[in-house]
N, C-alpha and C positions, 0 to 999 in steps of 0.2 A: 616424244611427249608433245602431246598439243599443247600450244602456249595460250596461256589464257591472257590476255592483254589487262588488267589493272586498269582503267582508263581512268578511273578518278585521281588514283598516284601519277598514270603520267601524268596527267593534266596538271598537278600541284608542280611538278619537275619543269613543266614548259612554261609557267606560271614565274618559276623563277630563275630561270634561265638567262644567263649572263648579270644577274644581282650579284652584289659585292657579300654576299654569303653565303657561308659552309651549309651547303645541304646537308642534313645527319639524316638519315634513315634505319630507324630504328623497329624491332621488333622481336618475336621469337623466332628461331633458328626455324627452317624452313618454311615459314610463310610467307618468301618469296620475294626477298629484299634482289636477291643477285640477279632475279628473272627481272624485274622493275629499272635496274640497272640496264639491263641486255636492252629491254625495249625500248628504253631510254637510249642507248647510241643507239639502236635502228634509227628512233625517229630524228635525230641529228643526222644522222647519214643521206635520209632522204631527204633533207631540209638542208641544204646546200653544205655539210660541215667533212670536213674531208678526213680521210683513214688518220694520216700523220700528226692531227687534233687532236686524237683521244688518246688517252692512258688509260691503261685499265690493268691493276692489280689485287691480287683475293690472295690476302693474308693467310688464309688457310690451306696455299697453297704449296707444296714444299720445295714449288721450285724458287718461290721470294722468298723462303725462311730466311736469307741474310739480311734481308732485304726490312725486316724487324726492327734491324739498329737502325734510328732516325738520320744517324750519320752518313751511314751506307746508303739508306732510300734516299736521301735528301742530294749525294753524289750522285744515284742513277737519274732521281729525276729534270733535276735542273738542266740536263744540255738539249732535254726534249722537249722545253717551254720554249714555245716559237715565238719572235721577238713582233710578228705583224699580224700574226691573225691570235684567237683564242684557243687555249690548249685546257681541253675539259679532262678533268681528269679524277677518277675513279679508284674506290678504295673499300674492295671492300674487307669486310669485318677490322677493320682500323681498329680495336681493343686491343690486336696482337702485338702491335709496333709502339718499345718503349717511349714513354713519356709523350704519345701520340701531337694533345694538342699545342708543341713548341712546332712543331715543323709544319702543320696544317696552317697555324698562325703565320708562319713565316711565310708558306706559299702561297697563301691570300694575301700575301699584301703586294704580290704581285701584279700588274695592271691586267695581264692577257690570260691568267688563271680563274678557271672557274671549276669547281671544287666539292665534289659529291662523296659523301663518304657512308658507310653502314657501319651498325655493329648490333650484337645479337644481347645485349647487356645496358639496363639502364643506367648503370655506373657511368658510363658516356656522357652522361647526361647532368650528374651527380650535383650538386651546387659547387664543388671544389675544380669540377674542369669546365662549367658552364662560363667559373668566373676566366678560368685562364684561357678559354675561346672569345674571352670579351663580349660576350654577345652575341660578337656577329657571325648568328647560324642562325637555321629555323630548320624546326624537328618537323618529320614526315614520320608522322606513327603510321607503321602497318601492322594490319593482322592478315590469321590466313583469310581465305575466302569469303565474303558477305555469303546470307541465302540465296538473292540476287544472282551475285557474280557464278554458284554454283549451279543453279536453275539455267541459267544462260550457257556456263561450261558445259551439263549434261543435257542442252537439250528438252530441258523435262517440264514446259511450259503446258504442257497437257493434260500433266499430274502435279498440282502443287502440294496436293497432301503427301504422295507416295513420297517427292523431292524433300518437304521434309522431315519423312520419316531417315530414309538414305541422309541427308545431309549430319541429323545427330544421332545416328546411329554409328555412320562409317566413320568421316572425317571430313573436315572444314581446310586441312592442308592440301594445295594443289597436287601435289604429289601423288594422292589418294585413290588420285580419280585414274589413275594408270593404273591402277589394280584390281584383279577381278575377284576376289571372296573376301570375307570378310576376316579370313585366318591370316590371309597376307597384308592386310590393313591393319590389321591388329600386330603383324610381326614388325610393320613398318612404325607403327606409333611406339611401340616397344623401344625401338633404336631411335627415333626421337627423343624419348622420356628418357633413358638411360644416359644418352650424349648432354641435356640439359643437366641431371642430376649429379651425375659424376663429371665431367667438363664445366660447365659455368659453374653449379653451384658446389662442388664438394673441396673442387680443387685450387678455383678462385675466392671462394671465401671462409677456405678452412675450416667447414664446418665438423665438430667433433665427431658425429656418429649417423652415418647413412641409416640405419635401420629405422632410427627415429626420423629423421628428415622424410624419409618414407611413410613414414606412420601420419606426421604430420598432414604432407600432401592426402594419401589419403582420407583423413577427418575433413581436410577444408570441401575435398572434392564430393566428401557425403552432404557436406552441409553448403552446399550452391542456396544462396537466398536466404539463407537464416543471420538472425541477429547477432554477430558473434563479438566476443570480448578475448584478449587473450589469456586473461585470467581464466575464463571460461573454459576454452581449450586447452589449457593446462590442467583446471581440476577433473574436468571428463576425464582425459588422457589418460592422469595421474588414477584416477579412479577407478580405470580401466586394466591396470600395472604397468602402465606405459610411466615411468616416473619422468617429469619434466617440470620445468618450472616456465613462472611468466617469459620471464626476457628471452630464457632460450628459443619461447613459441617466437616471438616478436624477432630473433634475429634470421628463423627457421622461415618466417612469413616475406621478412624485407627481403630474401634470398629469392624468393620465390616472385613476387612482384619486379623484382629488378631483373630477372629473366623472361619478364613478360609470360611465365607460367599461369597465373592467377593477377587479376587486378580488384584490388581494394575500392568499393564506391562507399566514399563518406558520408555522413550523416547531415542532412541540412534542415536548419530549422525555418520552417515557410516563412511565417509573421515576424519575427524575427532576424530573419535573411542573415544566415550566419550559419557557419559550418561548426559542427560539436563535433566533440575532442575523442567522442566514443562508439561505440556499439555499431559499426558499421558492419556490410556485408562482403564477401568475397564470392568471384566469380571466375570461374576458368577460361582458357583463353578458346576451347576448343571441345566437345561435348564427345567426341569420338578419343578422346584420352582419358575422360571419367568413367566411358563405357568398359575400355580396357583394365584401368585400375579398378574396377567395384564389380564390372561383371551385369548382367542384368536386373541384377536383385534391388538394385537405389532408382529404379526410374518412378521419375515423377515428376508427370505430363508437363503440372504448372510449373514447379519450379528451374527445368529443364526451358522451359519457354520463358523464363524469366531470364535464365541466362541469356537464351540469345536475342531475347530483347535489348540486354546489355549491353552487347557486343552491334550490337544493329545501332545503337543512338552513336556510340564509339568508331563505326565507320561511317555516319553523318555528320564526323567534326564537335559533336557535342561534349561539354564535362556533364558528366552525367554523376547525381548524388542521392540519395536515399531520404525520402521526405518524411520531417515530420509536424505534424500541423495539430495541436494541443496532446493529447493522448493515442491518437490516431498514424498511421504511416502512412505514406504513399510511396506505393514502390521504387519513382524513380520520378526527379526533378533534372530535364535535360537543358543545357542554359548555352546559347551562342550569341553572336552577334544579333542576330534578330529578337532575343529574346529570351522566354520561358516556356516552355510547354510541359505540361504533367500527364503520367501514365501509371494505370493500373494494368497487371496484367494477370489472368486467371485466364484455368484450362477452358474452362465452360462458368458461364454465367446463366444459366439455362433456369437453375434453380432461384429461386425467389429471395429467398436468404441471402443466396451469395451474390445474387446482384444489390441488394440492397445493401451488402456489407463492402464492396466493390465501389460503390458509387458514394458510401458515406465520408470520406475522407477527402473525395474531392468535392463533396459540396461544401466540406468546412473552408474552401479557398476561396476568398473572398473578389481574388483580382480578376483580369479577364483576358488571361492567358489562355489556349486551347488547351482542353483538357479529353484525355482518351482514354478509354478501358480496351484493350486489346487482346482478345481471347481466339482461341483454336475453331470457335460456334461456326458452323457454316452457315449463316443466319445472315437477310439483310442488313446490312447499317442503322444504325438506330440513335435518336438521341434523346439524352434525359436532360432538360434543361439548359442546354449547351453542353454536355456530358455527353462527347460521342464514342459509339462502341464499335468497332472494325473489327473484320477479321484478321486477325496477326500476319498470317502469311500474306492475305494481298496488301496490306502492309507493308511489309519485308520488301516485295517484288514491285512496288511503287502503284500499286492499281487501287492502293484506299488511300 
């Protein structure tokens, strides 16, 4: 398989490189935590660090199964922390090894330790083990592949449209791209969806009944972009003969978010500058899994472009929330160090209506933040008043 080098992830990895904290690398199962690792000792190896420096163990793999009990890992590793130079040492999917962060904690407090770990599960993460890591770590969210990173992977700077039709039709998981139809990409996402659903979610958090946890997934994945409540989801379902109630959607939903399946963007109130408690949206992690599960019959253009807008501010380090500004929405309020920036984003603005309807929400912003409509138009750039409108993909591929 061609390796697709990550360079924004390594770059965060060499970034903190020899800091007195637990790298956690987090994500959904194959989008490419173990390959970030790999490239990660490469570039230590090239950068003067030597074989006998690195540890490297993958919890899922059966030849460390004993290696599970924190007792047993904590015997093998300790005679291999070299007493004069740095001994980086690597772990992946760490969820498997009881009572994980006592031995991680213990091995950090070692001077010549430094300390990488994954796991496929936002439980890692949870307030209950963030508090018993003390702190000190810092998360490296990964997902699978940007448009970017996959335009680059295949080559396909020639065709940015055709790119991404292929990118959300096929798949956004590296993996993907070693495959040549779309029956074996679709057989591969299958055994992706199956190993999350029954592995992380069915058998790690007990959930009573796969059929529904199915049914679930499903609804969220028909409804990418809309306004959802879980009471909502519930009464559809329920309406539907799917019987369910609130809390079961909500604990059906936090299963699914904590596998990095679907993430949640909250609601934010502009003038206001405060997160509501409700009606936010959900998004998948991946557009070539929704295809799988619904088939062709859900596509729709915008809101398909809405997710991977999502997913696009999400690989530029942004928290990204759902605006809303008196009566009006804006699709997405993306908020970092620098700042705020706001986005609209529709298939086509072509029509006169829909740009005016496009552009109303973000004239009700008062402040002087960059503000962007971001559509599929193969159309110059344009601006309405400070209101600029690009096209999404060169966008995406850094050319708007």
């Amino acid at each position: 398989m061609k390796r697709i080098e990550r360079t924004a992830y390594l770059n965060k990895l060499i970034a903190f490189k020899d800091k007195s904290l637990i790298k956690v690398i987090t994500g959904i199962r194959r989008c490419g935590k173990s390959t970030i690792m790999e490239i990660y000792r490469d570039w230590l190896l090239a950068h003067g660090v030597t074989d006998n420096q690195i540890v490297y163990l993958n919890f899922e793999d059966y030849d460390f199964y004993e290696l599970r009990n924190p007792r047993k890992l904590y015997e093998y590793i300790k005679p291999l922390i070299l007493k004069d130079r740095t001994t980086y040492m690597f772990f992946d999917e760490i969820q498997h090894v009881e009572n994980f962060p006592d031995i991680i904690n213990s091995l950090n407090l070692k001077p010549t330790v430094d300390i990488y770990v994954t796991g496929s599960n936002a439980y890692m993460l949870s307030s209950e083990i963030a508090t018993l890591l003390s702190g000190r770590y810092v998360e490296i969210a990964m997902l699978p592949l940007s448009f970017k990173e996959y335009v680059d992977a295949t080559d396909a700077e020639d065709n940015i449209p055709k790119a991404y039709m292929d990118y959300i039709s096929r798949s956004s998981f590296p993996y993907s791209l070693e495959l040549d139809t779309p029956s074996e990409v679709s057989d591969y996402l299958s055994g992706v969806y199956s190993t999350i659903v029954v592995k992380d979610i069915m058998s790690r958090k007990r959930l009573p009944d796969v059929m529904m946890l199915e049914s679930v997934i499903r609804f969220t994945a028909d409804n990418i972009g809309n306004i959802l409540s879980t009471k909502r989801i519930a009464d559809i379902m329920t309406a539907d003969g799917r019987k369910i109630d609130q809390k079961m959607v909500e604990r059906y939903l936090s299963a699914l978010c904590e596998t990095f399946f679907v993430y949640e963007a909250k609601r934010y109130n502009i003038k206001g500058k405060q997160l509501l408690k409700t009606l936010g949206k959900y998004y998948l992690v991946d557009l070539g899994l929704r295809r799988m599960l619904l088939g062709s019959r859900s596509f729709d253009a915008g809101r398909i472009l809405e997710n991977i807008v999502y997913l696009e501010l999400l690989h530029r380090q942004k928290k990204v929330y759902i605006g809303k500004v008196d009566d009006l929405e804006v699709d997405f309020v993306a908020i970092d160090a620098d700042g705020i920036t706001y986005y609209q984003v529709a298939a086509t603005v072509r029509d006169e209506k829909t740009l005016k309807r496009e552009l109303a929400s973000l004239q009700q912003i008062k402040d002087q933040y960059p503000k962007f409509i971001l559509t599929l138009d193969d159309d110059p750039t344009a601006d309405y008043d400070g209101i600029k409108r690009v096209n999404a993909l060169e966008w995406m591929i850094g050319k708007a």
